[in-house]
C-alpha positions as CSV (number, residue, x, y, z in Angstrom):
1,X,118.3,116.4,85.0
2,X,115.9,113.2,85.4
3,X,112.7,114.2,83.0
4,X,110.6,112.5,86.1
5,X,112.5,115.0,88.7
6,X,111.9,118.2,86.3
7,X,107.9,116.9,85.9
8,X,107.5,116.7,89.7
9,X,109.1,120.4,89.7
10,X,106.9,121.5,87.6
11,X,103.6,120.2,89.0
12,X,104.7,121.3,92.5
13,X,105.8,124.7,91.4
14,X,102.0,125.4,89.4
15,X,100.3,123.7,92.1
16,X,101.5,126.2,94.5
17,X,101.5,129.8,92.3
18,X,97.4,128.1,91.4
19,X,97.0,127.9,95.4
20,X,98.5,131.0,96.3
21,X,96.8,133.5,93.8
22,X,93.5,131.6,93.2
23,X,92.9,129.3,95.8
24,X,93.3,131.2,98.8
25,X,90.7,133.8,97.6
26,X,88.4,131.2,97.0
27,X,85.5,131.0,99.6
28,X,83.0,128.8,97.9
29,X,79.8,129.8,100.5
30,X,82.0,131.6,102.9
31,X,83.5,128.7,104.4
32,X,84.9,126.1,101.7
33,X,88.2,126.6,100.5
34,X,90.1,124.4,98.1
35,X,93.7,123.7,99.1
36,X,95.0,122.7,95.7
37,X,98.5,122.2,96.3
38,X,98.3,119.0,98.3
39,X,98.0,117.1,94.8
40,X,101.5,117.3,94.6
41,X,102.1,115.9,98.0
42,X,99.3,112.9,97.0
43,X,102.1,112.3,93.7
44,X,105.2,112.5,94.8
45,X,106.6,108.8,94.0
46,X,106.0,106.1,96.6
47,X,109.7,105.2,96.3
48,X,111.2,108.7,97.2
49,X,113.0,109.0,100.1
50,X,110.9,109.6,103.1
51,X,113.1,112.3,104.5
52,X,113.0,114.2,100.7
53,X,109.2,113.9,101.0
54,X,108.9,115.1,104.4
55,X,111.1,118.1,103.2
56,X,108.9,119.0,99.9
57,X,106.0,119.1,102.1
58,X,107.8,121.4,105.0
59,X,108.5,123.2,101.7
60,X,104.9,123.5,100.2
61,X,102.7,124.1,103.7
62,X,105.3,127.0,104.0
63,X,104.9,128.8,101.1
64,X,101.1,128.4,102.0
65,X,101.8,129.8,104.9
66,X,103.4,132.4,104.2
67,X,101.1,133.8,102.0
68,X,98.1,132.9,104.4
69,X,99.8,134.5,107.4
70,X,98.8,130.7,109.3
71,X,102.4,130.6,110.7
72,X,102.9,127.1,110.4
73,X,99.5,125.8,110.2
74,X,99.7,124.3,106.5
75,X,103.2,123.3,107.2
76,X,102.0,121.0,109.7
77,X,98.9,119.5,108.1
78,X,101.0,118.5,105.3
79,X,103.5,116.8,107.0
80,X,101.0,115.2,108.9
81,X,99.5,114.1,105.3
82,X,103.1,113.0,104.1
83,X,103.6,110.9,107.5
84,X,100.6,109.3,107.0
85,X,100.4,108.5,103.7
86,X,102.6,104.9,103.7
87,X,99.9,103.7,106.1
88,X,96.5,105.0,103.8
89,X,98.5,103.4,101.0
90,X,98.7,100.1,103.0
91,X,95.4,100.0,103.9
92,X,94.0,100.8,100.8
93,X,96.4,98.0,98.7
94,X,95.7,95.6,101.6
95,X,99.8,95.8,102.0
96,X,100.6,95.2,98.9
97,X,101.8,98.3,98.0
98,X,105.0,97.1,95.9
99,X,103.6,93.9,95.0
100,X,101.1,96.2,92.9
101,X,104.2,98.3,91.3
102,X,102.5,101.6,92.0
103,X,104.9,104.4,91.4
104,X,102.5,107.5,91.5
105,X,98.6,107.0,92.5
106,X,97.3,108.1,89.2
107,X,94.3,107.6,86.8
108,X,94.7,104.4,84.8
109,X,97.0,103.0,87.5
110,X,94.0,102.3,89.9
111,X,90.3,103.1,89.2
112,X,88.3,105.9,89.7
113,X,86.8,104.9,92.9
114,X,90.3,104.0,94.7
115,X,91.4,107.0,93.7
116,X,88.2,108.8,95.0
117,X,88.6,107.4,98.6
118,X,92.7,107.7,98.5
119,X,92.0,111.5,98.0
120,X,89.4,112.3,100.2
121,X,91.1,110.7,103.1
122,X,94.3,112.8,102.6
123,X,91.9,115.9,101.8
124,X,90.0,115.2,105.1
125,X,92.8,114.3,107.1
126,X,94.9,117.6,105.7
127,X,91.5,120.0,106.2
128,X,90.8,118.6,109.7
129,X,94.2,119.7,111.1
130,X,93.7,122.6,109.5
131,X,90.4,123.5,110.4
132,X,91.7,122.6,114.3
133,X,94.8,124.2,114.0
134,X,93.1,127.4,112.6
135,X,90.5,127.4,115.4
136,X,92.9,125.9,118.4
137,X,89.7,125.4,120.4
138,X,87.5,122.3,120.9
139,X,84.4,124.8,122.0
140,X,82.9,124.4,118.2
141,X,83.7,121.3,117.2
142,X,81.3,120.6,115.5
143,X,81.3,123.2,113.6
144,X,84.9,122.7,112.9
145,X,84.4,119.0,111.6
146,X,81.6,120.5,109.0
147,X,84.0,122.9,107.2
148,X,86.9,120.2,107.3
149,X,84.3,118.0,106.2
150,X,82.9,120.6,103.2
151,X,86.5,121.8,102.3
152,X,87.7,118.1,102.1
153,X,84.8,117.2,99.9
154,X,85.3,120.5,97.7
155,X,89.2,119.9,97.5
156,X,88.2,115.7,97.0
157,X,86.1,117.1,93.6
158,X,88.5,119.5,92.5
159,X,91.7,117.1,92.6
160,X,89.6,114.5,91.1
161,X,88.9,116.9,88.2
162,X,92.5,117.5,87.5
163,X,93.5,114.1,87.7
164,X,91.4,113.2,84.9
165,X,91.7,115.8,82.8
166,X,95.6,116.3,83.1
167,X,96.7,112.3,83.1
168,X,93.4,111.1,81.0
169,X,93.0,107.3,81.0
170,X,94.9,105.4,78.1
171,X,92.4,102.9,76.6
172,X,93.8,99.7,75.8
């Protein structure tokens, strides 16, 4: 099997046992809660297959899922994060996504700061369906944007964190 293939199992696999038996019983405050596992979803290549990516993602929000008893809330949000990923990509590149021969948005590949902004959109964007899908009601919404806001932020830090200690920065 491809090395690359086997390394994207492996992430995806230890991203999900992390979120499933730590994660989900973290309640930093009472209301912020990390959601781990989408850093496999942010580094899954660019030039996979969108219906393979759409697929892993089904994949991951389900096991969430099914551990969280959300039936289908996590599922959605990270398809939602998978479908809309090409277009943060283009807008963060300016379009220039293969001119730039990015294969997986790491540390080293783009700087800290791209990275910082590339992951706190998906966090934010993944935590605000969420957070809506959780509450189904736009009576708080307020309310609801804070904790999408604070669990995006917390989840922003924390994949941030791995990123560099995990795929360190080669010096040249």
């Amino acid at each position: 099997m491809n090395k690359v293939i086997v390394e994207h199992l492996l992430r995806f696999a230890v991203l999900l046992v992390l979120q499933v038996f730590v994660c989900n019983y973290v309640h930093l405050f009472g209301l912020l809660n990390p959601n781990l596992y989408i850093l496999a979803l942010l580094l899954l290549p660019i030039g996979m297959s969108s219906s393979l990516q759409y697929l892993v993602a089904f994949a991951a929000g389900g096991v969430v899922d099914i551990f969280t008893m959300t039936y289908g809330v996590h599922a959605a949000a990270s398809l939602l994060i998978v479908f809309a990923r090409p277009y943060v990509l283009m807008a963060l590149t300016a379009g220039n996504v293969k001119q730039e021969n990015l294969e997986v948005p790491l540390p080293g590949q783009k700087t800290w700061q791209w990275l910082a902004v590339y992951t706190f959109i998906m966090a934010f964007m993944h935590q605000l369906t969420v957070s809506m899908l959780e509450v189904f009601s736009f009576s708080r919404f307020y309310m609801t944007l804070f904790v999408a806001l604070g669990d995006a932020i917390f989840t922003s830090v924390l994949i941030m964190a791995i990123l560099y200690i995990f795929f360190p920065v080669k010096k040249k």
